[in-house]
MARKEVO-401358 format. One line per 4 residues: number of its first residue (from 1); their letters; for each residue x, y, z negated of C-alpha. Coordinates in steps of 0.1 Angstrom, whole numbers. Layout:
MARKEVO-401358
NUM> a> X Y Z  ...;
end
This chain:
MARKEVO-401358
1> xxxx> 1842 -146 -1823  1822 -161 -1855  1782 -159 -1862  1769 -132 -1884;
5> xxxx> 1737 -139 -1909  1721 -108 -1914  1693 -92 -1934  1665 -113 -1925;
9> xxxx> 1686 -146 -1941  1655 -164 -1958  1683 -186 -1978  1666 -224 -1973;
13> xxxx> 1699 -232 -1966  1689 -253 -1930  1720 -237 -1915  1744 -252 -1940;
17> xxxx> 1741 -294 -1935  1748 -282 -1894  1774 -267 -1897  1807 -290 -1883;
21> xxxx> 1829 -273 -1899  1813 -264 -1934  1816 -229 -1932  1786 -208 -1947;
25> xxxx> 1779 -203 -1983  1768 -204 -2009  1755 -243 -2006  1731 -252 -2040;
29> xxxx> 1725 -288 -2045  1688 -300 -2050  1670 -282 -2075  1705 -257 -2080;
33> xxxx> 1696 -221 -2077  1727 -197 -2062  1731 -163 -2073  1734 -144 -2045;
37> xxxx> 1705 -128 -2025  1713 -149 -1985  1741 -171 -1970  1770 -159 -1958;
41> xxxx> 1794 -173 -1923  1830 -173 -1931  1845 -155 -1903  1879 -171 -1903;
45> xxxx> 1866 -208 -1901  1839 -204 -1880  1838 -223 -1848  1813 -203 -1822;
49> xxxx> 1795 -235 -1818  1759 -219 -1824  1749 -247 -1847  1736 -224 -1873;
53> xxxx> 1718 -204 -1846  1694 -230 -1833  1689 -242 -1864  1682 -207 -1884;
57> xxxx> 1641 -204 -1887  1639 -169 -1894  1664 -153 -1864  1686 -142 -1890;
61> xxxx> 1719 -154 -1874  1734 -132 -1846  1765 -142 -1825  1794 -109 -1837;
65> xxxx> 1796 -92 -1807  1758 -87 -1800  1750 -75 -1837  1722 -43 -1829;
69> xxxx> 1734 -12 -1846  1713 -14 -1876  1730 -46 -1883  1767 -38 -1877;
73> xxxx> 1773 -37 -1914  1770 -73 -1919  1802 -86 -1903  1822 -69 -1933;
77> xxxx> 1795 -85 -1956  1802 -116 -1945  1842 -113 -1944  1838 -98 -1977;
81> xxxx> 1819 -127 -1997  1850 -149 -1985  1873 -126 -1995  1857 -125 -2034;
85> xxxx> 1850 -166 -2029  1878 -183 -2011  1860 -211 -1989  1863 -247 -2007;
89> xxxx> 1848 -279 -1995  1813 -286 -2003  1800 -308 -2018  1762 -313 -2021;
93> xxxx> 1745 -340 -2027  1716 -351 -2012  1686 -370 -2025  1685 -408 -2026;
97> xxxx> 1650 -415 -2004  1638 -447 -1994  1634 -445 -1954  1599 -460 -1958;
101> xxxx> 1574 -470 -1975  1549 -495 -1973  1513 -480 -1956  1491 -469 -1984;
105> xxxx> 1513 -477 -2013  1523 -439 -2019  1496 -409 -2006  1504 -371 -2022;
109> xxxx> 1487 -347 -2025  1494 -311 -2025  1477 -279 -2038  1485 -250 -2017;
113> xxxx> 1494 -237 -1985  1526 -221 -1987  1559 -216 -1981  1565 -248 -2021;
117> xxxx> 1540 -271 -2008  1552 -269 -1971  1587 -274 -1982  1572 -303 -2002;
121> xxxx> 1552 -319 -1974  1587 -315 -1953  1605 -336 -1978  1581 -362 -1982;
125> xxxx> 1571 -368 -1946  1607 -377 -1940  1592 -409 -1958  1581 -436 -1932;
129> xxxx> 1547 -448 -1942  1536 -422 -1971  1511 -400 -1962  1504 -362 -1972;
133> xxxx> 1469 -347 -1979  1476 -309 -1985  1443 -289 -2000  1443 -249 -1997;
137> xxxx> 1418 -222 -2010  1418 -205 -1979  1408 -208 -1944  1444 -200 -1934;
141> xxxx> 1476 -220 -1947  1516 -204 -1955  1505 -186 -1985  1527 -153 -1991;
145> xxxx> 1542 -162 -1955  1511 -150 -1941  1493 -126 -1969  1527 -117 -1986;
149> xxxx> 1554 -109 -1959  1552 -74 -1949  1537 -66 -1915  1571 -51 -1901;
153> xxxx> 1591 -83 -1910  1581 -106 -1881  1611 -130 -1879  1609 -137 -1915;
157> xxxx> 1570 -151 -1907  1584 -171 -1882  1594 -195 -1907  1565 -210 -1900;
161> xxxx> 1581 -229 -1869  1598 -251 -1896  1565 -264 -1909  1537 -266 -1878;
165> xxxx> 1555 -300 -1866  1550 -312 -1904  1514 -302 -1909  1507 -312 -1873;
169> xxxx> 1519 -353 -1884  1497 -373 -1881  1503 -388 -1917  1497 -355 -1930;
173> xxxx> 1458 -346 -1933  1452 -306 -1939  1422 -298 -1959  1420 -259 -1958;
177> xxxx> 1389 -242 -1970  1391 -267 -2003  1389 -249 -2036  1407 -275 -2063;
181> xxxx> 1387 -267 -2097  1356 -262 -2073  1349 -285 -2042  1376 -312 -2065;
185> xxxx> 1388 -316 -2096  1426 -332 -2109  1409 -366 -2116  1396 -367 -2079;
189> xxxx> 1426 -363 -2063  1443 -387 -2087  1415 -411 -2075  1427 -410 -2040;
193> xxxx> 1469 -399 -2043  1493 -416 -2062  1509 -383 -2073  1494 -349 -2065;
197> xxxx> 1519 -319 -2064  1512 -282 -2074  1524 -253 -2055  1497 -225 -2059;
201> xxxx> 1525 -199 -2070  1523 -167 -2091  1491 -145 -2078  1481 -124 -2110;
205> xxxx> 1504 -87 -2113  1514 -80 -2150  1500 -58 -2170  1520 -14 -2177;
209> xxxx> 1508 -17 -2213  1503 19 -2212  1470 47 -2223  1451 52 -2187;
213> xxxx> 1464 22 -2167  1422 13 -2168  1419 43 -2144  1411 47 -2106;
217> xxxx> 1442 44 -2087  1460 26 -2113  1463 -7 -2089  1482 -38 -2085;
221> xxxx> 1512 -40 -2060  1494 -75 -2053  1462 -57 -2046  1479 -33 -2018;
225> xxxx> 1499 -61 -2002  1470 -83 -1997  1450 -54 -1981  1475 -44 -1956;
229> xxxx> 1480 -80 -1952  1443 -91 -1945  1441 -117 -1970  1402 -121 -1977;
233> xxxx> 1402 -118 -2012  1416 -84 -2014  1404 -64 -1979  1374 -49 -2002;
237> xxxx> 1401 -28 -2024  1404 10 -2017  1434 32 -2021  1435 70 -2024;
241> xxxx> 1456 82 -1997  1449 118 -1997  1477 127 -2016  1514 136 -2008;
245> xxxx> 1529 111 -2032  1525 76 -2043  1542 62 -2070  1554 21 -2074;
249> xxxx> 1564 7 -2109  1594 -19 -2101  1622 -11 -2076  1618 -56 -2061;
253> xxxx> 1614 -59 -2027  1579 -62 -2029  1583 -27 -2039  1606 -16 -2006;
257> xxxx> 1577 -31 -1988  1552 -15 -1998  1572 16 -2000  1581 12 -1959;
261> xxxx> 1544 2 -1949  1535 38 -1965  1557 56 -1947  1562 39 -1912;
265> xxxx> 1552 57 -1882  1518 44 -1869  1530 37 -1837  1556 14 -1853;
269> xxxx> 1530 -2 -1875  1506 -11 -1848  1532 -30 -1832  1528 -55 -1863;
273> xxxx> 1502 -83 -1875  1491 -56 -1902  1451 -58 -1904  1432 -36 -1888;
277> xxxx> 1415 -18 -1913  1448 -13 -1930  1460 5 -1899  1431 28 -1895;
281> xxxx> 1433 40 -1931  1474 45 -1929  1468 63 -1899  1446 85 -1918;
285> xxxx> 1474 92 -1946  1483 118 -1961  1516 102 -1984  1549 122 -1970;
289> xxxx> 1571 108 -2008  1567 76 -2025  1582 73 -2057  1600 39 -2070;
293> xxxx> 1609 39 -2105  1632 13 -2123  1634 8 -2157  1670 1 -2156;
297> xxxx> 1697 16 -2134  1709 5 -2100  1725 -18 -2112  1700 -40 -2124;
301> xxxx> 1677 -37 -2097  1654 -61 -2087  1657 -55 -2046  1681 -70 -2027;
305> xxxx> 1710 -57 -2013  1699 -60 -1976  1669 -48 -1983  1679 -17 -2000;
309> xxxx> 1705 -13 -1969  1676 -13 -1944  1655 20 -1956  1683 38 -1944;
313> xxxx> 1672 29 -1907  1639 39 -1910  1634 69 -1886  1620 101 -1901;
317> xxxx> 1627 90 -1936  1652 98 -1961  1664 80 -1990  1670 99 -2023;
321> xxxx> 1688 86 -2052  1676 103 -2085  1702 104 -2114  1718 74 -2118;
325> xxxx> 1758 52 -2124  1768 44 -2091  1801 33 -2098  1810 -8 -2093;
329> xxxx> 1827 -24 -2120  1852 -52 -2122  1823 -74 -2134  1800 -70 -2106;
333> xxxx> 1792 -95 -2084  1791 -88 -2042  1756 -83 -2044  1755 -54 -2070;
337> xxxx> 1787 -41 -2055  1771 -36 -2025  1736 -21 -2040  1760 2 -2060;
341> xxxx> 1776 11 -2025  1747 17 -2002  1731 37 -2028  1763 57 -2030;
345> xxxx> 1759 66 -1995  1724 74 -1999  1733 96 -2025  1755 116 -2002;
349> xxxx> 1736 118 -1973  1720 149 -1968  1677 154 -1963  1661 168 -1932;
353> xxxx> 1634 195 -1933  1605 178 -1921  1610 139 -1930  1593 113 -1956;
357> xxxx> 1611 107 -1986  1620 74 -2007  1626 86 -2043  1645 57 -2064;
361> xxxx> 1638 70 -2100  1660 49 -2120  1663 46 -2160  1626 58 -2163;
365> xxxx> 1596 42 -2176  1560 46 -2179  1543 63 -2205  1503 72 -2195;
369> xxxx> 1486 71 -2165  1468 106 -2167  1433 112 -2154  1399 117 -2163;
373> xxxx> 1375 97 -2140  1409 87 -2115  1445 86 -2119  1461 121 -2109;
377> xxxx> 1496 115 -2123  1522 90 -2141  1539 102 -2176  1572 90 -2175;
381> xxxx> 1600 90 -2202  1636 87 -2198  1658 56 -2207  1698 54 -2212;
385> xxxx> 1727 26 -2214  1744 27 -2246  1780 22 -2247  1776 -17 -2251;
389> xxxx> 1757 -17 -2220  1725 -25 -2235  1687 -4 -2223  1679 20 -2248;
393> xxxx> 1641 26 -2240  1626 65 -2238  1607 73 -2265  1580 99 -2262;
397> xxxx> 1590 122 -2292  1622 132 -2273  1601 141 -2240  1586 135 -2205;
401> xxxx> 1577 142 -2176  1546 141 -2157  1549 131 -2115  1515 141 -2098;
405> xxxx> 1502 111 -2077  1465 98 -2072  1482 64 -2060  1503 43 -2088;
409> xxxx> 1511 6 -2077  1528 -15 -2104  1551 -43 -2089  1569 -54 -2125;
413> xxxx> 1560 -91 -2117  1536 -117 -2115  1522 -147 -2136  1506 -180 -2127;
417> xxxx> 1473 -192 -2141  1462 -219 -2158  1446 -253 -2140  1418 -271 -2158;
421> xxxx> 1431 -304 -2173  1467 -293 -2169  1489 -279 -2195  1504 -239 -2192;
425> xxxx> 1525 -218 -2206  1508 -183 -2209  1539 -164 -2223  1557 -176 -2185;
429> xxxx> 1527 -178 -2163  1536 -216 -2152  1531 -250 -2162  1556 -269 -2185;
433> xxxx> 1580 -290 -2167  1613 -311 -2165  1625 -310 -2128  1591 -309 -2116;
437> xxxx> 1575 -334 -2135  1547 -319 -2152  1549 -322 -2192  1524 -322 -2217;
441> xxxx> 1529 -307 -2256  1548 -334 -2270  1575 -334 -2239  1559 -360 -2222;
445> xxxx> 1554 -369 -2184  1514 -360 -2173  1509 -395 -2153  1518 -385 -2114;
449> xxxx> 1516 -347 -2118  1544 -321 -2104  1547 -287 -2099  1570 -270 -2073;
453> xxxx> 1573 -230 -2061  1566 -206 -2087  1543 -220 -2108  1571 -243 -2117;
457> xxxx> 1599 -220 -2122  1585 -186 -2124  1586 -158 -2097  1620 -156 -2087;
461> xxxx> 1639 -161 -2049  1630 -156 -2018  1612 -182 -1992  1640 -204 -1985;
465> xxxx> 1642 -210 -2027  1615 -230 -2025  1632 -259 -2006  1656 -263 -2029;
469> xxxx> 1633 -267 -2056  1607 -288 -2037  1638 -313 -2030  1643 -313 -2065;
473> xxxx> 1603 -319 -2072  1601 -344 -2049  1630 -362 -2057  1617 -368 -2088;
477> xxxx> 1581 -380 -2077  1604 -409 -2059  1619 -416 -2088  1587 -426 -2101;
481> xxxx> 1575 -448 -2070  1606 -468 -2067  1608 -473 -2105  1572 -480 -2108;
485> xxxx> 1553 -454 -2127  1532 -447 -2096  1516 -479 -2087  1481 -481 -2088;
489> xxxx> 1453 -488 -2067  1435 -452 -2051  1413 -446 -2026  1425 -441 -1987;
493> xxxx> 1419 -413 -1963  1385 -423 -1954  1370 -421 -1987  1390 -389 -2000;
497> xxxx> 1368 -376 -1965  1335 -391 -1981  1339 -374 -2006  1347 -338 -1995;
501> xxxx> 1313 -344 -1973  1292 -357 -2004  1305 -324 -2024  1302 -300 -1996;
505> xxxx> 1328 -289 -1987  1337 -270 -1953  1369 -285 -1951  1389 -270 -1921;
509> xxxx> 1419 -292 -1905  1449 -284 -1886  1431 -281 -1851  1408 -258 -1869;
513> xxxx> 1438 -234 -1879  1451 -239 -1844  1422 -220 -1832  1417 -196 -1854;
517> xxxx> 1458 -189 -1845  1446 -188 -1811  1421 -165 -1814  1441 -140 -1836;
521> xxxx> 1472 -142 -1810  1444 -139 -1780  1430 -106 -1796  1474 -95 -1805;
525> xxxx> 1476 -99 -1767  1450 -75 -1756  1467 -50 -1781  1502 -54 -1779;
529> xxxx> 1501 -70 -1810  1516 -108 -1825  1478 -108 -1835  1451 -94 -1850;
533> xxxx> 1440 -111 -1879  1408 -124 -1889  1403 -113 -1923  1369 -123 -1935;
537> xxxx> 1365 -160 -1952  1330 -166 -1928  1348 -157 -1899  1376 -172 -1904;
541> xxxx> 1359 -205 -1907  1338 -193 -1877  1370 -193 -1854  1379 -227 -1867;
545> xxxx> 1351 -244 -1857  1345 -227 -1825  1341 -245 -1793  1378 -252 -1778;
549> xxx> 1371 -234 -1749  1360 -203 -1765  1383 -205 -1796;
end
């Protein structure tokens, strides 16, 4: 019987050069971006060798006959990608590397600690010889891995495995704690790195554009995440939870998350890494409905299909489809034929007196946040899809409606910002490139500058996106070594430490992180828990520099 990938798929494609018989799909090049939402396991070719299964970093590959109920539905899913796409040989190929390089004549360094720059730091430490320094805001490193994945989403953290043997190398120095802009600046790490690479993502929420978003209560989806996810810039935020209802602008996944974390039992959500004080104040909760409205219908929505197909096993909740076109078309791809589907269902299934609800609003938009001194409901107007398919947006004068809520989240996207000395694109929210080389006004390379993860290419895809695209980034940077354009003389490791120590800087390495993981899975262990995060920036560093035996 053939392997199943299932809803946790984080699509960086690790499965696909394993497999002997070339059997999972869809396979994307370097720097080629698929359309589909995961990877799928033809069932006719496959093999049973379990390739894919040691290799998968997120547990999302289950041998067919020990699928858990929840998961069932993804043996037709797979069987029916094949069936719409016919397997064909693949061909992909892969980047020309040196195997080495001479000691000291290339050292990168990367900006950020997540899920780009350790896809980056992967790629280039394949490289004999060339040496990684990787510099991170925070105490912590994985970025949205850590602060971003929700709580109730364990194996998709454990992506993490994939990267610890890379920041661990001893050719790679981790610098965590290290504000670039701050502690140093572009030109210093250009002093001591041939090529420096940017991956510090996407953090700022957009703006509703709407009369009373300035209100209390009006708050960023990024906001809520990084509070029930202790990361230390956001555990100071507040939310009104005394009320029945919540409301989230943007049907992503970020919005399903923050929708389930709402709603989950307590019991189930102190099972999690969620931070404490998140916990305490969910317990505390008085939200029963959360509203999710999409400007557009199903069939545009921004979740994924496996996603979507999960609320459904949440216990004590129902899902309620509001008003919308649930019929596929001809032109729809697998992925909207299945959201179509599974909302279909949803649709027909009946409530029960007593349970939480998931509202999916589609075709609305909002108008005004209402309130005097706090938000205490969301004006909403009603779209439509002409007859060439196109949005036709609400308009006020025909009508709207009011939904009571002190809680509004907006998820409708995010935007990078800008780095001193580099150029940016404010209408994107990323900095102009060509592959990943950074490029200034007139089209031109900036001298050993790259970009990979979303502040290259916007926010769009999931985790395993980003190895595609730091393949592409950092094919490019070798590009520029072997032809040349990178030679220079920089200062080594030793001196790049000088320097931290004349500026100040509390640099924190990996051994430091090591124990503040050990401390956060010591304190998990005495609760049940994976861990118990350390949310505060002084403790955190703390930890990190504790004695070993007491870390």
């Amino acid at each position: 019987m053939p392997y199943v990938i299932t809803q946790n798929c984080c699509k960086d494609a690790s499965c696909v050069p394993v497999c002997p018989v070339d059997c999972i799909r869809p396979a994307g090049s370097t720097g080629e971006f698929t359309d589909t939402q995961m990877l799928y396991i033809d069932p006719q070719e496959c093999i049973d060798c379990g390739a894919c299964l040691e290799e998968c970093p997120v547990d999302a590959i289950h041998f067919d006959e020990d699928l858990p109920p929840e998961l069932e539905r993804f043996r037709e899913i797979n069987a029916a990608y094949f069936e719409r796409h016919p397997l064909e040989p693949s061909i992909l190929a892969e980047p020309i590397r040196p195997d080495r390089v001479q000691p000291g004549s290339l050292r990168v360094a990367t900006v950020g600690a997540g899920p780009a720059a350790c896809y980056a730091a992967t790629a280039l430490i394949g490289i004999d010889g060339l040496e990684v320094d990787l510099f991170e805001r925070l105490p912590t490193p994985f970025g949205l891995i850590r602060a971003g994945v929700a709580p109730d989403h364990q194996h998709t953290k454990s992506v993490v495995r994939v990267f610890e043997h890379v920041l661990g190398n001893k050719r790679v120095g981790c610098h965590l704690n290290v504000e670039i802009g701050t502690d140093l600046t572009h030109d210093d790490l250009l002093a001591h790195h041939h090529a420096v690479i940017y991956a510090v993502g996407a953090a700022r929420s957009r703006d509703l554009g709407i009369p009373g978003e300035e209100l209390p209560g009006n708050h960023s989806a990024v906001d809520f995440v990084g509070w029930y996810n202790g990361h230390p810039d956001h555990t100071h935020h507040t939310f009104d939870l005394s009320g029945e209802r919540a409301v989230i602008v943007g049907n992503g996944n970020v919005a399903l998350d923050v929708a389930r974390v709402l709603l989950l039992d307590h019991d189930r959500l102190a099972q999690t890494d969620i931070a404490e004080h998140a916990l305490n104040a969910l317990y505390n909760s008085n939200i029963r409905e959360v509203v999710i409205l999409g400007r557009r219908g199903p069939r545009d929505a921004a979740f994924s299909a496996a996603e979507f197909m999960a609320l459904g096993h949440l216990p004590g909740v129902d899902v309620v489809i509001d008003g919308a076109e649930l019929e596929a078309g001809a032109a729809d791809d697998i992925d909207t034929e299945l959201k179509l589907q599974v909302a279909g269902e949803y649709a027909d299934r009946p409530t029960s007196p007593g349970n939480k609800r998931i509202v999916f609003r589609f075709l609305a938009s909002p108008a005004e946040v209402t309130g005097h001194e706090a938000a205490d409901g969301l004006r909403i107007v009603s779209n439509r899809i002409d007859e060439a398919g196109q949005l036709v947006a609400g308009d006020t004068a025909d009508g709207t409606e009011l939904i009571d809520t002190p809680l509004i989240l907006r998820s409708i996207g995010y935007q990078g910002s800008a780095i001193d000395g580099l150029p940016f694109t404010s209408t994107t929210g990323t900095i102009p490139n060509d592959c990943g080389r950074v490029i200034d006004e007139t089209g031109q390379p900036v001298p050993g500058t790259y970009v990979t993860g979303w502040i290259k290419r916007g926010p769009r895809g999931v985790i395993g996106t980003n190895r595609t695209c730091a393949d592409e980034t950092v094919a490019g940077l070798v590009e520029d070594f072997t032809s040349g354009r990178l030679t220079r003389t920089v200062g080594d490791r030793a001196a790049l430490s000088r320097l931290l120590a004349e500026r100040g800087a509390n640099a924190i390495d990996w051994n430091g992180w090591r124990a503040v993981d050990a401390a956060e899975r010591r304190h998990g262990r005495e609760q049940s828990r994976p861990r118990v995060k350390i949310v505060d920036t002084a403790e955190l560093v703390a930890a990190a520099t504790a004695p070993t035996d007491s870390a």
